[in-house]
C-alpha positions in Angstrom: -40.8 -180.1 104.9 -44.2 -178.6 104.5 -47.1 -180.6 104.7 -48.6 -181.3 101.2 -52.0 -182.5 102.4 -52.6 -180.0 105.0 -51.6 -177.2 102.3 -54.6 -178.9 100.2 -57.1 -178.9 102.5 -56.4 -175.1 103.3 -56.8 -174.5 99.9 -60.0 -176.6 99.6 -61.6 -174.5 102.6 -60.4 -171.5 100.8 -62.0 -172.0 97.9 -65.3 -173.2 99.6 -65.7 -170.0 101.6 -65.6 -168.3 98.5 -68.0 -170.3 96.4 -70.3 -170.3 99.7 -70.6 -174.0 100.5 -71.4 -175.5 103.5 -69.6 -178.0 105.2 -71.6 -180.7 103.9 -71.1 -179.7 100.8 -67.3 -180.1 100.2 -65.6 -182.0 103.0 -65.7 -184.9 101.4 -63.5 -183.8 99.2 -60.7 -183.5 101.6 -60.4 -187.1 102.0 -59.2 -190.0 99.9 -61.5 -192.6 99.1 -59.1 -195.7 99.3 -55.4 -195.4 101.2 -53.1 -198.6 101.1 -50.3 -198.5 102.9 -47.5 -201.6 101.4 -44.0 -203.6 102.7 -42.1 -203.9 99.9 -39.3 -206.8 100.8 -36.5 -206.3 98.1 -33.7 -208.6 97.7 -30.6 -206.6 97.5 -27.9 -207.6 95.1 -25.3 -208.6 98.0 -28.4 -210.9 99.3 -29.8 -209.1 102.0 -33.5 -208.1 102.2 -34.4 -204.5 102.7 -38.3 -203.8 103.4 -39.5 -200.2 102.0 -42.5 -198.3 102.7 -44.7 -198.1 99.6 -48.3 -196.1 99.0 -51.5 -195.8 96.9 -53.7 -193.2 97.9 -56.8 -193.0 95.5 -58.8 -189.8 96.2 -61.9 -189.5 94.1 -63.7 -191.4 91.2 -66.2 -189.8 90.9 -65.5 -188.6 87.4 -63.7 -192.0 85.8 -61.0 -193.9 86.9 -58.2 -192.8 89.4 -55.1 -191.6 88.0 -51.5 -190.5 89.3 -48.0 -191.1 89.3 -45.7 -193.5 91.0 -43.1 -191.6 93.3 -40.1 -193.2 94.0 -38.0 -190.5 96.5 -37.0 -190.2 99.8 -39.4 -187.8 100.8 -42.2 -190.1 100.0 -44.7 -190.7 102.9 -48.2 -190.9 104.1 -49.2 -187.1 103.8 -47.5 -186.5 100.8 -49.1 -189.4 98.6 -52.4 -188.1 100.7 -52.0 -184.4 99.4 -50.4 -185.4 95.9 -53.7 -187.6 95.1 -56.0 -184.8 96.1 -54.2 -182.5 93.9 -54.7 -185.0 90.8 -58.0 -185.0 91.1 -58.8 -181.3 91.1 -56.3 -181.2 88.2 -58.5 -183.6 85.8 -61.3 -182.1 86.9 -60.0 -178.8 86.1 -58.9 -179.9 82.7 -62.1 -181.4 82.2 -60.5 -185.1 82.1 -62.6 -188.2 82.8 -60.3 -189.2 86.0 -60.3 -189.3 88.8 -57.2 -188.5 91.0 -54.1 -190.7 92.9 -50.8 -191.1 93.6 -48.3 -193.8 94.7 -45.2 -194.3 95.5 -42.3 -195.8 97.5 -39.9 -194.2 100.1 -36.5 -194.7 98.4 -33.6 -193.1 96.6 -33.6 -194.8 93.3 -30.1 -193.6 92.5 -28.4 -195.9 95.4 -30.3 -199.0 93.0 -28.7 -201.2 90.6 -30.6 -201.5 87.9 -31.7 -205.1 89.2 -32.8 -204.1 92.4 -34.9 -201.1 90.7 -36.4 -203.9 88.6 -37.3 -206.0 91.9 -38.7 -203.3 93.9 -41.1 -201.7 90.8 -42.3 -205.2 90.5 -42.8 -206.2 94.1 -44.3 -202.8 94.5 -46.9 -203.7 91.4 -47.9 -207.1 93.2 -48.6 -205.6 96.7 -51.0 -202.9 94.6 -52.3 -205.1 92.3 -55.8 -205.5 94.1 -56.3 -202.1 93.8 -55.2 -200.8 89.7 -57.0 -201.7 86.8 -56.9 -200.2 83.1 -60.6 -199.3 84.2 -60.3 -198.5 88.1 -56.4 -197.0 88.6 -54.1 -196.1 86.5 -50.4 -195.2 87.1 -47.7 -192.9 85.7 -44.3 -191.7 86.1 -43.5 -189.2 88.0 -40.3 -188.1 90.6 -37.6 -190.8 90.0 -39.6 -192.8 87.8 -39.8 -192.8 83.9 -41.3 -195.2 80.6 -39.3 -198.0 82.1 -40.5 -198.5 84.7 -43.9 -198.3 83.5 -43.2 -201.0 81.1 -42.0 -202.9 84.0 -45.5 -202.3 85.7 -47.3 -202.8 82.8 -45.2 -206.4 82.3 -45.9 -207.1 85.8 -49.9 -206.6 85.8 -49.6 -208.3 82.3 -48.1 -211.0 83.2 -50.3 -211.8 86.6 -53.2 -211.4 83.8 -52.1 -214.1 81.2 -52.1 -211.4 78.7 -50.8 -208.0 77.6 -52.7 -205.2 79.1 -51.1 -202.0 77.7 -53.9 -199.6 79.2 -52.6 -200.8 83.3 -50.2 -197.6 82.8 -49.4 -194.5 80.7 -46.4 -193.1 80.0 -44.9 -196.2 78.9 -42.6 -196.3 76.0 -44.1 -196.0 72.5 -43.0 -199.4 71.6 -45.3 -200.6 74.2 -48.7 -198.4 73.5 -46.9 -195.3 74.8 -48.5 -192.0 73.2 -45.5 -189.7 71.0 -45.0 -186.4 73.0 -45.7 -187.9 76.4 -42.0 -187.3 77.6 -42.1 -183.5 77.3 -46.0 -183.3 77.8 -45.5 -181.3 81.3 -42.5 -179.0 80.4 -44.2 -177.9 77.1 -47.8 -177.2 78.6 -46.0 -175.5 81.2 -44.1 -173.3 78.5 -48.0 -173.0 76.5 -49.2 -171.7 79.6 -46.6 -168.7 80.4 -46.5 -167.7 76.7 -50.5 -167.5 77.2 -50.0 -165.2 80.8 -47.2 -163.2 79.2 -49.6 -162.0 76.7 -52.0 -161.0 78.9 -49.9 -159.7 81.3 -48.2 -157.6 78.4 -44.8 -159.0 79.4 -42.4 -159.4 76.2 -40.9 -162.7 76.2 -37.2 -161.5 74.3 -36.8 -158.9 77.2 -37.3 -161.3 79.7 -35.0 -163.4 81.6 -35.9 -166.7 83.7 -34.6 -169.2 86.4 -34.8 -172.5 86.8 -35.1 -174.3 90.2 -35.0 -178.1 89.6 -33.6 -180.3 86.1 -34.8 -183.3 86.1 -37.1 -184.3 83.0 -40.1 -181.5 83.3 -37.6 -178.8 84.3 -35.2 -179.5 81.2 -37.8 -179.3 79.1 -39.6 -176.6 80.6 -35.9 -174.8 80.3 -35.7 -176.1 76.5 -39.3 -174.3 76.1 -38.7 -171.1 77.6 -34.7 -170.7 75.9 -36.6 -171.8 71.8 -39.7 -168.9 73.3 -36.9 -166.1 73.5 -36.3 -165.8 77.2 -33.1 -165.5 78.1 -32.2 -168.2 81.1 -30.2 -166.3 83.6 -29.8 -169.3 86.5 -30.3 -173.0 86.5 -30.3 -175.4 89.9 -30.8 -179.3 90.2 -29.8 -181.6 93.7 -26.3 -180.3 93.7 -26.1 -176.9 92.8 -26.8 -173.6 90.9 -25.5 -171.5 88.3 -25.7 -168.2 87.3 -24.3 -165.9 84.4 -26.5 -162.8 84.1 -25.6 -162.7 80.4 -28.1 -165.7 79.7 -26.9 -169.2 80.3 -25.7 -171.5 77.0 -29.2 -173.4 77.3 -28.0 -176.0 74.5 -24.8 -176.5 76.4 -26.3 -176.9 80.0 -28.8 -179.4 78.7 -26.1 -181.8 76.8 -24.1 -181.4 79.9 -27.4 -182.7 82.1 -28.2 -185.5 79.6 -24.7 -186.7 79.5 -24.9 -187.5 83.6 -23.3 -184.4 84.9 -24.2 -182.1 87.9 -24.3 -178.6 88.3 -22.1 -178.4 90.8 -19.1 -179.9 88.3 -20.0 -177.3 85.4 -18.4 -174.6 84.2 -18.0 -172.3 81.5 -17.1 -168.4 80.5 -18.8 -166.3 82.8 -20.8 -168.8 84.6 -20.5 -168.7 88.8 -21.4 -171.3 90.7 -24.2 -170.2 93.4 -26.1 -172.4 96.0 -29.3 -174.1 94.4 -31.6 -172.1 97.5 -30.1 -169.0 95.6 -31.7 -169.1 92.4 -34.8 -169.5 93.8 -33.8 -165.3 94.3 -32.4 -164.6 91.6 -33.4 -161.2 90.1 -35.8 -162.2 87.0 -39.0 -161.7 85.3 -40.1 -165.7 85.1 -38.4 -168.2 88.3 -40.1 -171.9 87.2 -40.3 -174.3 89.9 -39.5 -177.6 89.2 -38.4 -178.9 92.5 -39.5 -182.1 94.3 -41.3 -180.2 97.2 -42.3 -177.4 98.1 -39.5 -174.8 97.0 -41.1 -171.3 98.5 -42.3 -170.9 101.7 -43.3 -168.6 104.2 -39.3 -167.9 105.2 -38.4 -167.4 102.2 -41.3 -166.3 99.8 -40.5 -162.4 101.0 -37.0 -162.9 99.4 -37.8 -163.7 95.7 -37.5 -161.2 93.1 -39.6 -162.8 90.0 -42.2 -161.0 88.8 -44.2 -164.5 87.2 -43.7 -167.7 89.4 -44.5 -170.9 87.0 -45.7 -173.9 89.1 -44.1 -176.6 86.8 -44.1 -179.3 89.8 -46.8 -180.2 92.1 -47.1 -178.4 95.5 -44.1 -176.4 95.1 -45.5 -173.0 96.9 -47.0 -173.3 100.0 -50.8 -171.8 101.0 -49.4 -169.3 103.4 -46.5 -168.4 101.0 -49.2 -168.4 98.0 -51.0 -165.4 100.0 -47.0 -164.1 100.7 -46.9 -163.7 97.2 -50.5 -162.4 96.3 -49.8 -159.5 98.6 -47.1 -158.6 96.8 -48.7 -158.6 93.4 -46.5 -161.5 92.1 -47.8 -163.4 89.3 -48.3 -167.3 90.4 -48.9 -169.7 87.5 -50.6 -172.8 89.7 -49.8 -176.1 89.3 -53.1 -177.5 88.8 -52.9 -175.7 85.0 -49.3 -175.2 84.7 -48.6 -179.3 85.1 -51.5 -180.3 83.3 -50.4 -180.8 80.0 -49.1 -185.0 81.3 -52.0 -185.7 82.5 -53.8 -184.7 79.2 -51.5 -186.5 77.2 -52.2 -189.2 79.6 -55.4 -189.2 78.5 -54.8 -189.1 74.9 -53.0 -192.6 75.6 -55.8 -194.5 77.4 -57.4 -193.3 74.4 -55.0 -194.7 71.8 -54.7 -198.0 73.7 -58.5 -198.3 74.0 -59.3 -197.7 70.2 -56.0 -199.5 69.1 -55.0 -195.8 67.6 -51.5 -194.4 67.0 -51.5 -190.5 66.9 -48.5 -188.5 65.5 -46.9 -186.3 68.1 -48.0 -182.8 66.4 -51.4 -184.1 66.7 -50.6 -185.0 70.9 -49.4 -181.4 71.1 -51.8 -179.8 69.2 -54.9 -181.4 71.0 -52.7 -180.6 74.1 -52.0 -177.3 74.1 -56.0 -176.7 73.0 -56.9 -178.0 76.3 -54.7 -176.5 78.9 -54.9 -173.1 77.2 -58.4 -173.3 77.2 -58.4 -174.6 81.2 -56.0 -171.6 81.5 -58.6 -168.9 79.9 -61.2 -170.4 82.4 -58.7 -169.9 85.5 -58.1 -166.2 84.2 -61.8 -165.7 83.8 -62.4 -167.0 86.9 -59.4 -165.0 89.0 -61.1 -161.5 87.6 -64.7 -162.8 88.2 -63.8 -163.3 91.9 -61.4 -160.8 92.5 -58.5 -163.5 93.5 -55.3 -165.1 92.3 -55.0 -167.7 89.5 -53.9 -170.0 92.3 -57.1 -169.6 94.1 -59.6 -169.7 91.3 -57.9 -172.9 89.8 -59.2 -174.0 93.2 -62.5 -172.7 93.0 -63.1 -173.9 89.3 -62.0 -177.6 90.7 -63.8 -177.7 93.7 -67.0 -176.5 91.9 -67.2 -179.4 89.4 -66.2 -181.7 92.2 -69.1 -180.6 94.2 -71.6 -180.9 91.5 -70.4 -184.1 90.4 -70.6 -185.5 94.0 -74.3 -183.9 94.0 -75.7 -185.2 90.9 -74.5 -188.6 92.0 -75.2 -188.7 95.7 -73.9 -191.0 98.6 -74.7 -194.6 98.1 -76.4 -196.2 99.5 
C-alpha cells in the first residue's frame, strides 16, 4: 500500500522548492502537532474482549480548530492517520476555512460488527480521545466506514461525559441532531461542481463524454448520481467486489437502487452489462475516470495504463506523487483532491456555524454557499497552475502551503 504520509511530505517539498522557501520556513508543516495512539477493548457479543488499534492525529491549528474524519477500515494505521491529517489541513486552508486539519480512526472492518458491537467500539473509541476533542479544539466527522450515526453516537458520548448536549463535538450528524441539510452528498456534488467547472475550461463537452467510476460507497454514488443528471454517459462502475462495464452507458438509476438496496457488483447484471475485475475500470477507455477508492487507486505500476483524459480526485490520496508526475507527463488532466473533496468539509463548516448561532439553513442555501466556495478555490488552483507553469495537483499544493507558511509567520513559535 503506498505510504500516505510520505506521498504528503514529497508533495510539501515540492511545492516549497517552487515557492522558494527555506527549510525553516516550511518543515514544520510536515509534522503533526499532537499524535495519540489508543487500545480500544470491545466486548464482543459472544463475550470475548477484542482490543483494536485506534488514532487521532491533529496536524495544525494554526488557523482554528482541528478538524477530520473518523476512519473505521482495515487499512487504518499510524502513517495513514499521519498523512490523512496533513492533507485536512492544506485542504481548509486552501478553501479558506477556519480549521485546522486531523484525522482519526480505528483499524477494523466494520462490516464483520453487529450493530451492538459498532455501538461499543465508537463509544469506547470517543472515551479514550476525549482529552483531546472539543467543539472548540477538535472536531470529528465521518468518513470511510463511518456515517451520521455514528457521529450521533460520538456526539451522545461527549454529551453525555459533559452533563449536557453538545451538538457542535461533531459534524455530519443527522439533522435531527444539529446536522446541516446537504451534508450527505456534500463531497460527491462539489466533486461534480468542480469537473463541470474544468470541463469548461478545458473545452470538453459533457454529453459527448463518457466516465468511470472506481469505488461506490457514499461520495462515489453520488459523485456517479452527479456526473449521470450533468450528461455524461457512465461507461463502468467498481466497488470492493467487482466491476462492470457496458460501453453503451450504464443504467445509472438502476445501478444505484441496486447499491442502496445492499447488493454488490459482482452479483449484478443486466442487458449488455459484463462483469470485469474492479482494477480494470480503473483502464477503461473514457474521457472522466473518478476515484473514489479507499487508498491510493493509481500508482506508479499502473498509472502508464489508464486511458482517461480527466482524472477526478473524489477520495483522499488516491494518486500517488510519483504517479501524479506519471500522469503530468502525459498531459492527463488531474482534478486534486485537496479541491475536488472539499465541498464536506465546507459544509462542515456551514454546521459548526448553524450549531454555534442556533441557525437552521435550507439545503439550496448549503449548496449554494458550497458550490461558491470550492469553485472559487478551484479558479485560484487554475490561476495558480498557469502562473507557475505546473499541474493543478501541484499548485493546490503551493496555494496551501503558502497560507500555511504565512500563517505560521505572522504568529511565530511560542514561546
Amino acid at each position: 500500500m503506498a505510504k500516505i504520509y510520505e506521498n504528503f511530505t514529497t508533495m510539501i517539498d515540492r511545492a516549497a522548492s517552487i515557492l522558494g522557501l527555506e527549510r525553516t520556513q516550511y518543515e514544520f508543516a510536515k509534522f503533526p502537532e499532537r499524535e495519540m495512539i489508543v487500545s480500544v477493548p470491545v466486548e464482543m457479543d459472544d463475550g470475548t474482549v477484542t482490543v483494536f488499534q485506534g488514532y487521532r492525529v491533529q496536524h495544525s491549528s494554526l488557523l482554528g480548530p482541528y478538524k477530520g474524519g473518523v476512519r473505521f477500515h482495515p487499512t487504518v494505521d499510524h502513517d495513514s492517520i499521519r498523512g490523512l491529517a496533513g492533507l485536512m489541513t492544506l485542504k481548509c486552508t486552501l478553501a479558506g476555512l477556519p480549521f485546522g486539519g486531523a484525522k482519526g480512526g480505528v483499524s477494523v472492518d466494520p462490516a464483520k460488527l453487529s450493530r451492538g458491537e459498532l455501538v461499543r467500539l465508537t463509544r469506547r473509541y470517543t472515551a479514550m480521545i476525549l482529552p483531546v476533542i472539543g467543539p472548540d479544539v477538535d472536531i470529528p466527522a465521518p468518513d470511510v466506514g463511518t456515517d451520521d450515526t455514528i457521529m450521533g453516537w460520538i456526539m451522545d458520548t461527549y454529551s453525555m461525559m459533559a452533563g449536557k448536549a453538545i451538538p457542535g463535538i461533531v459534524t455530519g450528524k443527522p439533522v435531527e441532531l444539529g446536522g446541516s441539510r446537504g451534508r450527505h452528498d456534500a463531497t460527491g456534488k462539489g466533486a461534480v461542481y468542480v469537473l463541470k467547472e474544468a470541463m469548461k475550461r478545458l473545452r470538453v463537452g459533457r454529453e459527448p463524454s463518457t466516465a468511470a467510476v472506481a469505488g461506490l460507497g457514499n461520495v462515489g454514488k453520488s459523485a456517479l448520481r452527479g456526473m449521470y443528471e450533468q450528461g455524461i454517459r457512465v461507461v463502468a462502475v467498481s466497488d470492493s467486489t467487482g466491476g462492470i462495464l457496458r460501453e453503451e452507458g450504464l443504467d445509472v438509476p438502476a445501478v444505484l437502487a441496486f447499491k442502496e438496496g445492499g447488493g454488490s457488483l459482482r452479483d449484478y447484471s443486466a442487458p449488455g452489462v459484463r462483469q470485469i475485475p474492479r482494477e480494470q475500470v480503473l483502464e477503461t477507455p473514457c474521457t472522466v475516470l473518478a476515484l473514489c477508492t479507499v487508498n491510493a487507486a493509481v500508482t506508479e505500476e499502473n498509472a502508464g495504463k489508464l486511458q482517461a483524459s480527466i482524472l477526478l480526485e473524489c477520495g483522499n490520496a488516491q494518486i500517488t506523487a510519483v504517479a501524479g508526475d506519471l500522469l503530468e507527463s502525459r498531459e492527463v488532466t488531474v482534478i486534486p483532491d485537496l479541491v475536488a473533496t472539499a465541498g464536506g468539509v465546507i459544509v462542515d463548516y456551514f454546521e459548526r456555524v448553524q450549531n454555534v448561532q442556533s441557525l437552521i439553513w435550507e439545503q439550496f442555501e448549503v449548496d449554494r454557499m458550497m458550490k461558491n466556495i470550492i469553485l472559487k478555490t478551484f479558479d485560484q488552483v487554475w490561476e495558480a497552475a498557469v502562473q507557475h507553469g505546473v499541474s493543478l495537483r501541484v499548485a493546490s499544493y503551493v496555494i496551501a502551503l503558502e497560507k500555511v507558511c504565512e500563517a505560521k509567520r505572522i504568529r511565530g513559535i511560542f514561546p
